[in-house]
C-alpha positions as CSV (number, residue, x, y, z in Angstrom):
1,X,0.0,0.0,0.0
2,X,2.7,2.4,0.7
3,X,4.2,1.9,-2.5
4,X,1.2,2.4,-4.5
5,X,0.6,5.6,-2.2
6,X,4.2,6.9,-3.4
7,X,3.2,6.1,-7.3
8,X,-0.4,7.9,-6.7
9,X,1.4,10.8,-5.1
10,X,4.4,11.0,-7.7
11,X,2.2,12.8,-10.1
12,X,1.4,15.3,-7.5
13,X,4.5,15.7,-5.2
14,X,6.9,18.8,-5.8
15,X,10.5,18.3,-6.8
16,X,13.1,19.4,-4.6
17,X,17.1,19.5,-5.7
18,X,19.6,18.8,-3.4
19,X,22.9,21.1,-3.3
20,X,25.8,19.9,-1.8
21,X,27.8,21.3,1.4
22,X,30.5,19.3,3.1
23,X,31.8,15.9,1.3
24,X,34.0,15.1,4.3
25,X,33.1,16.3,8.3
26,X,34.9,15.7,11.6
27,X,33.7,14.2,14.7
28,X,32.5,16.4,17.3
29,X,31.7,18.8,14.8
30,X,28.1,19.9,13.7
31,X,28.9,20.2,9.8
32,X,26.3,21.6,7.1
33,X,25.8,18.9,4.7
34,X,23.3,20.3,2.0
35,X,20.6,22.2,1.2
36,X,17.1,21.4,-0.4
37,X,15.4,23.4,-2.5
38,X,12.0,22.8,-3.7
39,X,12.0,23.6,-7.6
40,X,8.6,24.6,-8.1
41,X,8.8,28.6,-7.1
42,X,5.1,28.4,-6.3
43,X,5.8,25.3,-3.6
44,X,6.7,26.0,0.3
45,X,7.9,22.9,2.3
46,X,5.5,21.6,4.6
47,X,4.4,18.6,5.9
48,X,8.0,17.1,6.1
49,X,9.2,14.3,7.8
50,X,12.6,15.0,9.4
51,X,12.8,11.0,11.1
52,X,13.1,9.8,7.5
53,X,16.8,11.1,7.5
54,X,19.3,8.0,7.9
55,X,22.6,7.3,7.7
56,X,24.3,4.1,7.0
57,X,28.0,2.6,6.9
58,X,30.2,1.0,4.1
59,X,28.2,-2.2,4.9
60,X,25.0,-0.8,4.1
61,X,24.0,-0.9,7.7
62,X,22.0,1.8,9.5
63,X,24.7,3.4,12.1
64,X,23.3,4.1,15.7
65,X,21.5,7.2,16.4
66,X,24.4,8.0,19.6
67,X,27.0,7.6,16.7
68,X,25.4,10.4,14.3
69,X,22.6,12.8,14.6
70,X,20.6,14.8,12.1
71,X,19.3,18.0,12.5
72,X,16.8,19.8,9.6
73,X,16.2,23.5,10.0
74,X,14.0,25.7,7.4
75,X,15.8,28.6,6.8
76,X,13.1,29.8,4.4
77,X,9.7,28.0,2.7
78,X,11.6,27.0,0.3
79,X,15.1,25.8,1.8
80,X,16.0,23.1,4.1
81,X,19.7,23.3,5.5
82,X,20.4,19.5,6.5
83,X,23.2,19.6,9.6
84,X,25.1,16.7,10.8
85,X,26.6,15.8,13.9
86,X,28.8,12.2,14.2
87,X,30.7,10.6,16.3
88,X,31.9,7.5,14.3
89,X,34.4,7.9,11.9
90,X,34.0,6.3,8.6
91,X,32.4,6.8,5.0
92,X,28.6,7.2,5.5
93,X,25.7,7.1,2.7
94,X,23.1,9.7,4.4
95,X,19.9,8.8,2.7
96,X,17.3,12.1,2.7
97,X,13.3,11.1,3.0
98,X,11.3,14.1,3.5
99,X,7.7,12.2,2.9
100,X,6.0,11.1,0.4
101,X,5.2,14.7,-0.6
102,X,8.5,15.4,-2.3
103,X,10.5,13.9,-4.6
104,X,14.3,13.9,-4.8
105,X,16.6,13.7,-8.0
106,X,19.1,12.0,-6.2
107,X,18.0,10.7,-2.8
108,X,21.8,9.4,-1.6
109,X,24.7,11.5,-0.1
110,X,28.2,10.1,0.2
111,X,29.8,11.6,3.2
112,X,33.5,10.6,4.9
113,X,33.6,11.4,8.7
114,X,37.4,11.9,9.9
115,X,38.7,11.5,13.5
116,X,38.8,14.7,15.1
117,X,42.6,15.8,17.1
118,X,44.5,13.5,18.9
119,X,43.6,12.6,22.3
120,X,44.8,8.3,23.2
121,X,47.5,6.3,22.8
122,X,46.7,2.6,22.1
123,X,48.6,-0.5,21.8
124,X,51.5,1.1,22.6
125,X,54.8,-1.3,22.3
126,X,59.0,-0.6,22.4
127,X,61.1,-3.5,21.2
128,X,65.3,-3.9,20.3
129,X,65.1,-2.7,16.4
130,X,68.8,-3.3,15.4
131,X,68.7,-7.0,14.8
132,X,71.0,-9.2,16.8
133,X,73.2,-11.1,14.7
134,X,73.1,-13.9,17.0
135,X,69.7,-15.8,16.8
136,X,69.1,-16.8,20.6
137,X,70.1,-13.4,22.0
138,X,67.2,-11.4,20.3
139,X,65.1,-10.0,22.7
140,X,63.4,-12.3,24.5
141,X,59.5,-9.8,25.0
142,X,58.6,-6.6,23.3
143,X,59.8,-4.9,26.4
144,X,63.4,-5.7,26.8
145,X,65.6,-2.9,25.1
146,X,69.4,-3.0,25.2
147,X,71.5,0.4,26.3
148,X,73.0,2.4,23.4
149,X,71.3,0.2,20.9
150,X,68.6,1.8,18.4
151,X,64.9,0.7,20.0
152,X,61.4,1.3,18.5
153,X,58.6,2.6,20.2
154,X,55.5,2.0,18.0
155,X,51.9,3.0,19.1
156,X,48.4,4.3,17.8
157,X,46.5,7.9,18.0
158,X,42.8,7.9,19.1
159,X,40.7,10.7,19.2
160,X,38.6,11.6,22.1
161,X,35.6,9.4,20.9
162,X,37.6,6.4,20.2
163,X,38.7,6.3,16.8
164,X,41.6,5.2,15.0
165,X,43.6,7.8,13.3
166,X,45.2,6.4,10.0
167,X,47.0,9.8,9.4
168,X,47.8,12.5,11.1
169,X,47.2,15.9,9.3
170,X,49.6,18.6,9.9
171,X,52.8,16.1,10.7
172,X,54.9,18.7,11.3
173,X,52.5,20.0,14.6
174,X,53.0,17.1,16.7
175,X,56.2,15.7,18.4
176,X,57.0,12.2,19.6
177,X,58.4,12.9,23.4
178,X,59.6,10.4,26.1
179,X,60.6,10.6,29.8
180,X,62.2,8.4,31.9
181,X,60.9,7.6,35.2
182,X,60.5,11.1,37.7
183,X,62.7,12.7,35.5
184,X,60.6,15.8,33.5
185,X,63.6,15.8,31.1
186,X,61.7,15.5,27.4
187,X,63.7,13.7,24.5
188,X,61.7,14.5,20.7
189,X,61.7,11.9,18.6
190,X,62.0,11.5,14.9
191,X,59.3,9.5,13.7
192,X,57.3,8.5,10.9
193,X,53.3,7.5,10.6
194,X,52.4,4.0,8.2
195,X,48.6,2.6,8.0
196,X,47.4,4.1,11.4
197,X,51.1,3.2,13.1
198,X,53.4,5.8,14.4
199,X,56.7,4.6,14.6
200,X,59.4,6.2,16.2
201,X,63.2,5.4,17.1
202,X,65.3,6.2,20.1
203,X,68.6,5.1,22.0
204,X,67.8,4.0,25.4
205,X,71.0,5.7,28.2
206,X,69.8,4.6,31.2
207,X,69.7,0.7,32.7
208,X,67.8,-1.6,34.6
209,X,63.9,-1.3,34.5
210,X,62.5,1.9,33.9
211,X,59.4,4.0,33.8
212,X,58.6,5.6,30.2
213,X,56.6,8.0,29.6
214,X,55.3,8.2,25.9
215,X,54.0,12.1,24.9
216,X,52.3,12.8,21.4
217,X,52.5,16.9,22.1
218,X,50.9,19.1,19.5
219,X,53.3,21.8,19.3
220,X,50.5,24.3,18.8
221,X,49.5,23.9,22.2
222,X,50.5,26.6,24.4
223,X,51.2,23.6,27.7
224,X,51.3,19.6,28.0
225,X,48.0,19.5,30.4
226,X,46.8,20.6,26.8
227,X,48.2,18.0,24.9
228,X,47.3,14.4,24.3
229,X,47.3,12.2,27.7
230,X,50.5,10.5,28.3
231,X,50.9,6.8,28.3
232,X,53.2,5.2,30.8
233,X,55.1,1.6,31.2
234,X,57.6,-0.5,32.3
235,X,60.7,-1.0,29.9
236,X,63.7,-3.4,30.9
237,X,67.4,-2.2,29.7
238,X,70.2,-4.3,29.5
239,X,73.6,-3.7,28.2
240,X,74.2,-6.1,25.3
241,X,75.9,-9.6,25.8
242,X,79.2,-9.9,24.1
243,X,79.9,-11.7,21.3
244,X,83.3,-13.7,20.9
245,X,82.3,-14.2,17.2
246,X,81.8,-10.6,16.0
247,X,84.9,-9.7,17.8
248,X,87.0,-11.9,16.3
249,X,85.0,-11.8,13.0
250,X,86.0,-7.9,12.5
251,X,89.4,-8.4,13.3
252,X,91.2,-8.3,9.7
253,X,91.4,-11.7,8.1
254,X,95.0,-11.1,6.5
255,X,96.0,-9.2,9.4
256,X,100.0,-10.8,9.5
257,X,102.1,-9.1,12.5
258,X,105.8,-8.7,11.7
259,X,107.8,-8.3,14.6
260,X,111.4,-8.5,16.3
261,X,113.1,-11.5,18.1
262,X,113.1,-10.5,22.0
263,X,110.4,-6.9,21.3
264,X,106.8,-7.0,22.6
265,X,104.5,-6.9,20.0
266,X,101.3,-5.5,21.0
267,X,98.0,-5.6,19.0
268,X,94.3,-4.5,20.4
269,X,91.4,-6.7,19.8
270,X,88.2,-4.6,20.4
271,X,85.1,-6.2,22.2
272,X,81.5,-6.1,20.1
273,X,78.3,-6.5,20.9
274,X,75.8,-9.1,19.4
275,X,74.7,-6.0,17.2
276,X,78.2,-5.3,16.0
277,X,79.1,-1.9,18.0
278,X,81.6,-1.6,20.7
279,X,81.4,-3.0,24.2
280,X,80.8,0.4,26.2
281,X,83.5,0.6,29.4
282,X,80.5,0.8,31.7
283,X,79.3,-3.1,30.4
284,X,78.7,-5.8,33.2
285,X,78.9,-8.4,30.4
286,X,82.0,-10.6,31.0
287,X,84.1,-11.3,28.3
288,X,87.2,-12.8,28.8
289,X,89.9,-13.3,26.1
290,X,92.8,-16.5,26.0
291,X,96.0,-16.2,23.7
292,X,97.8,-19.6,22.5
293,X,101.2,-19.3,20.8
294,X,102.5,-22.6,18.2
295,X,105.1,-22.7,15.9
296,X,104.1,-22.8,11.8
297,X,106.7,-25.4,11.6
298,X,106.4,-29.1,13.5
299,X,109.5,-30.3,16.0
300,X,110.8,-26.2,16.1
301,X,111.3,-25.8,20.0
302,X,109.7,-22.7,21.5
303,X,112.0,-20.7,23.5
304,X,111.4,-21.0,27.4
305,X,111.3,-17.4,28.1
306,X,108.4,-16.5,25.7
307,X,106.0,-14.7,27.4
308,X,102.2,-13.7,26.1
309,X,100.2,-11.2,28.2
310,X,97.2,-10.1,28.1
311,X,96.1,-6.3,29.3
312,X,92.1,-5.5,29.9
313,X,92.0,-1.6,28.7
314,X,89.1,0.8,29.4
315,X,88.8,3.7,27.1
316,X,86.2,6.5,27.6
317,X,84.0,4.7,25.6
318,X,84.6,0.9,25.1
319,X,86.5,-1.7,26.2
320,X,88.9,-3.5,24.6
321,X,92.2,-6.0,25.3
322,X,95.4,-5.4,24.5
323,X,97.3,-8.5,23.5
324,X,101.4,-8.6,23.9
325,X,103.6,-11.5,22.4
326,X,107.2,-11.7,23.1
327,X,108.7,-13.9,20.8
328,X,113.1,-15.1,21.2
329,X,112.7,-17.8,18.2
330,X,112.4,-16.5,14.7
331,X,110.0,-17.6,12.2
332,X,106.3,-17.5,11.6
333,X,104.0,-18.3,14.5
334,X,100.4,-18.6,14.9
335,X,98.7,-16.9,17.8
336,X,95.2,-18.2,18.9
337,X,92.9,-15.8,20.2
338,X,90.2,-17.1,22.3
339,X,87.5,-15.1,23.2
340,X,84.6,-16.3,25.9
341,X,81.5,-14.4,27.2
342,X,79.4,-16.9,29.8
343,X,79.1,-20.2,27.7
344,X,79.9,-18.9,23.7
345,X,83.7,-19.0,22.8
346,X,85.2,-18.2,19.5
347,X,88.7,-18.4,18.2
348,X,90.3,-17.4,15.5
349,X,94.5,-17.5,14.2
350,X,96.9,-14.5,13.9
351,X,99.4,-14.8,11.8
352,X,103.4,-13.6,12.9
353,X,106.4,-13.4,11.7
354,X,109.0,-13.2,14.3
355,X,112.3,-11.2,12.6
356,X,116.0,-11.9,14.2
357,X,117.5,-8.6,16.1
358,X,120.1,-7.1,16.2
359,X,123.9,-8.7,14.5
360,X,125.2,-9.8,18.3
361,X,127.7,-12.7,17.8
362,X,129.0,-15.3,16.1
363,X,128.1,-19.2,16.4
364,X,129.5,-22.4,14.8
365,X,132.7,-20.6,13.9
366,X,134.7,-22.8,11.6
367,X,138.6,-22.1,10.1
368,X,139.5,-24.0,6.9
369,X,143.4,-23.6,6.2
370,X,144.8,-24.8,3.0
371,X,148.3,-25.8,1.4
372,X,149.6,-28.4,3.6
373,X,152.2,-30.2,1.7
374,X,152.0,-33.3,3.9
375,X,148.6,-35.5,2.7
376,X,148.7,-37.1,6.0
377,X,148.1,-33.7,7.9
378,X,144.5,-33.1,9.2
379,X,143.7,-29.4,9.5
380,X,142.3,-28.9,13.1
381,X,138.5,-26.5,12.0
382,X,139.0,-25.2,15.6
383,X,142.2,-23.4,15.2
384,X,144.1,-21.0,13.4
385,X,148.0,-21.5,12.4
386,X,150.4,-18.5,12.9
387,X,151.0,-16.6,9.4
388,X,149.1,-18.3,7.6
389,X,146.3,-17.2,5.6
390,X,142.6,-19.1,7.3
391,X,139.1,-18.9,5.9
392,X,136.9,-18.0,8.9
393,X,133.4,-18.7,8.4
394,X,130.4,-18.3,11.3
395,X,127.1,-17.9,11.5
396,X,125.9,-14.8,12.4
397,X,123.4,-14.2,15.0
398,X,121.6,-12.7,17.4
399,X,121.4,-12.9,20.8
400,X,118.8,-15.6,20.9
401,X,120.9,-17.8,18.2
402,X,118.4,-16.7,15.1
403,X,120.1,-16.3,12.2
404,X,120.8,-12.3,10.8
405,X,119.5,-13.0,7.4
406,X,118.8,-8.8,6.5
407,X,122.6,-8.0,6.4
408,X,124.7,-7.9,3.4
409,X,128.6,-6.4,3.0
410,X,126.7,-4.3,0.1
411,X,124.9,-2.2,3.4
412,X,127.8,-3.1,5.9
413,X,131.5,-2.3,6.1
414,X,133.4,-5.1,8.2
415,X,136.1,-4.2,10.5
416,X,137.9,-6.2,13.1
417,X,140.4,-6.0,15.5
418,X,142.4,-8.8,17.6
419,X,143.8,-8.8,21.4
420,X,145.8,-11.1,23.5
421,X,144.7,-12.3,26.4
422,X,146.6,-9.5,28.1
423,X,144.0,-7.1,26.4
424,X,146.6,-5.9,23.6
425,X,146.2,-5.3,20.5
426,X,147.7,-7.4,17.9
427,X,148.5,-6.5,14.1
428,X,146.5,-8.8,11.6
429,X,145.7,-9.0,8.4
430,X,142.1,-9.6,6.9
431,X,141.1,-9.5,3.2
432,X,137.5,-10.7,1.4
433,X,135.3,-10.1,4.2
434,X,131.7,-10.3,3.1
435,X,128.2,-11.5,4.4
436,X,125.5,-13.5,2.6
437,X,122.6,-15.5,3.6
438,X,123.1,-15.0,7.3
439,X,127.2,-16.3,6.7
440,X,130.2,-14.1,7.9
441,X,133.2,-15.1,5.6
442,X,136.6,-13.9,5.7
443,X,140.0,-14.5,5.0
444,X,142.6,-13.6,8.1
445,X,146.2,-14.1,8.9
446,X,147.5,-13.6,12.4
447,X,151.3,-14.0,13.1
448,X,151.3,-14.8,16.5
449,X,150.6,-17.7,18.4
450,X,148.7,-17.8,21.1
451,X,144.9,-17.5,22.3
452,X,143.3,-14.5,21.2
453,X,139.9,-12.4,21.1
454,X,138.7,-10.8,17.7
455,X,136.5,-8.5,17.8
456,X,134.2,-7.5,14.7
457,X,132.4,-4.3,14.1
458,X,129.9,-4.4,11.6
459,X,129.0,-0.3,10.2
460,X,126.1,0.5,8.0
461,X,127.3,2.4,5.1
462,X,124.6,4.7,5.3
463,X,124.6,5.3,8.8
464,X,127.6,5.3,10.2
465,X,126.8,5.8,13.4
466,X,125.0,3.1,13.5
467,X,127.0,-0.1,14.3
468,X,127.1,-3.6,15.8
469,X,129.4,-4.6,18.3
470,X,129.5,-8.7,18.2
471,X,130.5,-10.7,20.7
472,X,134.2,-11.5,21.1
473,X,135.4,-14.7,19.4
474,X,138.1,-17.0,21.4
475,X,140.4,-17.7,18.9
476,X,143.4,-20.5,19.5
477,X,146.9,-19.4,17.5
478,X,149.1,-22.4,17.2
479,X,152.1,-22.7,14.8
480,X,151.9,-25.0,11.9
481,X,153.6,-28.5,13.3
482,X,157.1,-29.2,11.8
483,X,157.4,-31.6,8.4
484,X,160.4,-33.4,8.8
485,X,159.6,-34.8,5.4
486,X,159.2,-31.6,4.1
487,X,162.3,-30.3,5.4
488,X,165.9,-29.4,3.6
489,X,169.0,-31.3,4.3
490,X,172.5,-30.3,3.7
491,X,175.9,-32.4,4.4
492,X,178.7,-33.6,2.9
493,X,178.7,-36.7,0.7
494,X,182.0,-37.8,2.1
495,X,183.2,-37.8,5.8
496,X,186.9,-39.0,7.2
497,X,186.4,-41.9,9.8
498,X,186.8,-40.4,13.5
499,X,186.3,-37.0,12.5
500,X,183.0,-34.8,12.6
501,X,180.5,-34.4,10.1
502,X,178.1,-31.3,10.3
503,X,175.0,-32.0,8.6
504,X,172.3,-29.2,8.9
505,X,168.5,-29.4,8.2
506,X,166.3,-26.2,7.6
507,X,163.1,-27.1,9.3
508,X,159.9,-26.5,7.4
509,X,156.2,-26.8,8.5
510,X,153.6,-28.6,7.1
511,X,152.5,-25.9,4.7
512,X,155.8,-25.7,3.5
513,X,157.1,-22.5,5.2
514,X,160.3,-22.4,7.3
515,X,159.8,-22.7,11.2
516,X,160.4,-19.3,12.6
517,X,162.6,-18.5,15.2
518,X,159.6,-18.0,17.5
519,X,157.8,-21.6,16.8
520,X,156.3,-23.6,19.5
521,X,156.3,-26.4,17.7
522,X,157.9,-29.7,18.6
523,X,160.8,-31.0,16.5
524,X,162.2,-33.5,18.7
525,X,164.8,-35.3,16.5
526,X,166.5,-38.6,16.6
527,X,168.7,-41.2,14.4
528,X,170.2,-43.9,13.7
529,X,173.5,-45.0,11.3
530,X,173.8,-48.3,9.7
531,X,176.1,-50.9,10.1
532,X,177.1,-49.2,13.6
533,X,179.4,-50.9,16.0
534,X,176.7,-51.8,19.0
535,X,179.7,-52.1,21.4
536,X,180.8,-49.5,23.8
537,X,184.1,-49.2,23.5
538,X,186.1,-46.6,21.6
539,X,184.5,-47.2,18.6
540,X,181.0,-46.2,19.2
541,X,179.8,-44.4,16.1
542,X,177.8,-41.1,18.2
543,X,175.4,-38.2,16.9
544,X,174.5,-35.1,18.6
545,X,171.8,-32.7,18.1
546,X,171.6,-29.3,18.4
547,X,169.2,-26.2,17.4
548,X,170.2,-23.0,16.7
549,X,167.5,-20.0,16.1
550,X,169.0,-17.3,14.3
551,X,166.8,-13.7,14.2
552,X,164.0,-15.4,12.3
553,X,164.7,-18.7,11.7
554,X,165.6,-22.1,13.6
555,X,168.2,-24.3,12.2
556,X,168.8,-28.1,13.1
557,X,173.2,-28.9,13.5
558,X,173.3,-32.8,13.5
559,X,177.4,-33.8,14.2
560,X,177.7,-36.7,13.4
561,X,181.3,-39.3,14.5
562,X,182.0,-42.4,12.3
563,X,184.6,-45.1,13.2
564,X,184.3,-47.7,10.4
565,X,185.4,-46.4,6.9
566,X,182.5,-47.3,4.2
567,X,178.8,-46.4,2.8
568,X,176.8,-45.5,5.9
569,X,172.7,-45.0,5.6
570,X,171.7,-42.5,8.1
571,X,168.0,-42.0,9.2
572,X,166.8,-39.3,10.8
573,X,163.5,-39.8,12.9
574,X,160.6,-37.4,14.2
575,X,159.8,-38.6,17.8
576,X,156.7,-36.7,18.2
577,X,154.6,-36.7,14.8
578,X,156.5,-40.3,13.8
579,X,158.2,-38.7,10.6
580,X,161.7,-40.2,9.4
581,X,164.4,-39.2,6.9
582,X,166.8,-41.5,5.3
583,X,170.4,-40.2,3.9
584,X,171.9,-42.7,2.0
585,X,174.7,-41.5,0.5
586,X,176.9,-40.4,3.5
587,X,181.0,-42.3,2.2
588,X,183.0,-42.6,5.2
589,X,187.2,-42.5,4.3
590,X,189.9,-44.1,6.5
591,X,191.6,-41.7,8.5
């Protein structure tokens, strides 16, 4: 029946045109809308029902009468202003029915209500938001934050009548503010709005649990008892656990330490953080760090004095360990640092080459002479012979035994100089010094026998200042041991029974050289004569020895009595070093 009313009354009801006002209102706000207008100038608006004016929702639902109110007024008898009033945010369809009297061109009205200002904080939430690089140390609730460490404190805006605020007009008139516990001190906050979330970022300074207090201040308001109601809660702040793998991990992978036999060599290894930043000084988190030292090379002894240390150091802003090797042996070594926090370790190898110090003496000195004219001679590597030229050859080292390998006679000039054990200086003679491969070679001649010290100075061409005293080396002088063999022989081929015969030998050495007046060298002499009488009577055949050192030599006088006329063999023996000489052509005459 109502229907059939509407048709019946269609042909008489009066037209009316809408005209609209306000697309988009805010909560709390009585907005104008539209206005109707009757199109018939003749017509005047009566017998209107305003309850026919309803509003409903995106769903197509009719919205409560508390959420959104209606108001018509007549502001003349042919206008209607049509005001609205909501509470409710959302996109409305207000659907105008003013009777069956009047008939409308377009009945529906699209209309989006906005949230009015900010008033509530909901759901609001702080969690760590630099992500741990260790799985099982992320924070364990959305209210544990670490110190120093960037944090996010999310939350959403409400307006006084409850409604969610997907964007906040005028960004720049509202600040993000926290405070910490009783403490009025304001921090602002950069943050940023996404679908109805404000997310903002701070650095938490303080430890232990804390009160927060969470401020969204329009900055157009002239006090904070105007601005939007604070929200407070409990936070937790810990410092963040060490991690032995980050700190070794940022340590440099080809880091390779060069350093001196017998110098500390010192190298830091900073402390991170399971988020990769710097252990502040202030951290109760315990990490500890271990150092191991091995040798690159297996069955290489390490030296018993080699010390590793290890020094905690606390800077004004982190914390860090300062690592010191002290190395005697050279070579490469690894160093193993071990780094523990509670029940995590991590280790990790450094790389170091250990260089040999300073030139300080020389080891495994050897002498090589050469020239001996008597094959059966062994040259003694341990000792020198007087005037005669040696090969010394040594290692040189420091004064841990390592090999100098650095040095060459192209950087260095070689010196020396030679004392007796009464601290005097003796003349010698040195030619061909040079050094290669960690190798002092040299010739030298000394002309006195006798234990010595030689002294070597090694200057750096460049630098002349700059030189390196060795050691002393002990060095034993002997004279080269008399050749018999070797030696010359002069006597007469004929003698006259009874009488004397002077036969002389010029001793020689066993590199061929005369024995010098000054020789220490043993040249006990014997002999024998053939065919000699054996009985004791007047006719014993005799034959003295005698020596006679002129200014620089030493000759041998052999005299020599014969009783029996006739070829005599003579032989001529060395007690000491078991050498003989046989003269076979000594004629005896009759007297």
């Amino acid at each position: 029946m109502e229907a059939a009313s509407r048709w019946l009354c269609s042909f008489y009801a009066d037209k009316v045109k809408i005209q609209h006002c306000r697309s988009v209102i805010t909560c709390g706000e009585t907005a104008l809308i539209c206005r109707i207008e009757l199109t018939n100038p003749n017509s005047k608006f009566k017998d209107y029902h305003e309850n026919k004016i309803t509003i409903f929702n995106r769903d197509k639902n009719a919205v409560a009468v508390e959420d959104c109110e209606f108001y018509i007024n007549e502001v003349n008898p042919r206008q209607l202003n049509v005001r609205c009033y909501a509470r409710c945010a959302g996109r409305a369809t207000v659907r105008l029915d003013l009777g069956k009297w009047y008939q409308f061109e377009d009945q529906d009205i699209n209309v989006d209500i906005v949230p009015s200002t900010p008033k509530y904080l909901r759901n609001v939430d702080v969690c760590c938001y630099q992500r741990s690089h260790e799985e099982e140390h992320r924070a364990a609730n959305m209210g544990t934050l670490y110190y120093g460490t960037e944090s996010l404190l999310k939350f959403e805006v409400l307006d006084k009548y409850g409604n969610l605020i997907d964007e906040v007009r005028e960004e720049g008139d509202y600040d993000v503010m926290i405070s910490f516990g009783d403490n009025n001190v304001l921090h602002s906050l950069k943050w940023k709005m996404r679908n109805g979330t404000i997310f903002a970022f701070f650095l938490p300074k303080l430890i232990g649990v804390r009160k927060m207090v969470v401020h969204f201040v329009d900055k157009r308001s002239n006090s904070m008892q105007e601005s939007i109601f604070p929200y407070r809660m409990s936070i937790n702040i810990l410092y963040p656990p060490c991690s032995p793998f980050l700190t070794l991990k940022f340590l440099d992978d080809n880091l390779e330490q060069n350093c001196t036999a017998g110098k500390s060599l010192n190298f830091e290894v900073q402390i991170y953080d399971i988020f990769g930043n710097p252990v502040l000084k202030d951290s109760t988190e315990i990490c500890e760090i271990n150092v191991q030292s091995s040798t690159l090379k297996t069955g290489v002894k390490q030296h018993g004095k080699e010390q590793v240390n290890i020094r905690k150091i606390i800077s004004e802003k982190k914390l860090s360990f300062v690592v010191t090797v002290c190395f005697k042996i050279a070579g490469f070594r690894k160093v193993r640092l071990i780094v523990k926090s509670g029940s995590k370790s991590s280790s990790k190898y450094i790389y170091v080459k250990v260089l040999p110090s300073a030139p300080d003496h020389l080891n495994t000195v050897g002498f090589e002479t050469i020239g001996a004219i008597d094959e059966s001679f062994r040259v003694d590597p341990t000792v020198m012979y007087s005037d005669k030229w040696s090969t010394l050859e040594a290692r040189l080292v420091d004064c841990y035994d390592n090999g100098v390998q650095t040095l060459s006679n192209d950087d260095y000039t070689i010196s020396l100089n030679l004392f007796n054990d009464k601290e005097e200086e003796i003349q010698t003679e040195y030619k061909g010094a040079q050094i290669r491969n960690e190798r002092l070679r040299m010739q030298i001649k000394i002309n006195q026998a006798g234990e010595n010290n030689l002294l070597i100075a090694l200057t750096q061409n460049n630098f002349p200042y700059h030189e390196f005293l060795l050691n002393a080396i002990q060095i034993q002088v002997d004279d080269a041991p008399f050749y018999l063999a070797g030696s010359k022989f002069r006597y007469p081929e004929t003698g006259v029974a009874g009488e004397e015969i002077q036969l002389k030998i010029l001793p020689f050495d066993v590199f061929g050289c005369r024995l010098p007046a000054s020789t220490s060298s043993d040249y006990n002499l014997t002999g024998t004569i053939s065919n000699s009488p054996s009985d004791a009577n007047e006719n014993k055949e005799t034959m003295d020895f005698k020596t006679i050192k002129n200014e620089s030599n030493v000759v041998i006088c052999i005299s020599i009595v014969l009783k029996r006329a006739g070829r005599r063999k003579v032989m001529i023996f060395d007690k000491d070093n078991k050498g003989e000489k046989t003269i076979s052509h000594l004629h005896c005459k009759k007297n």
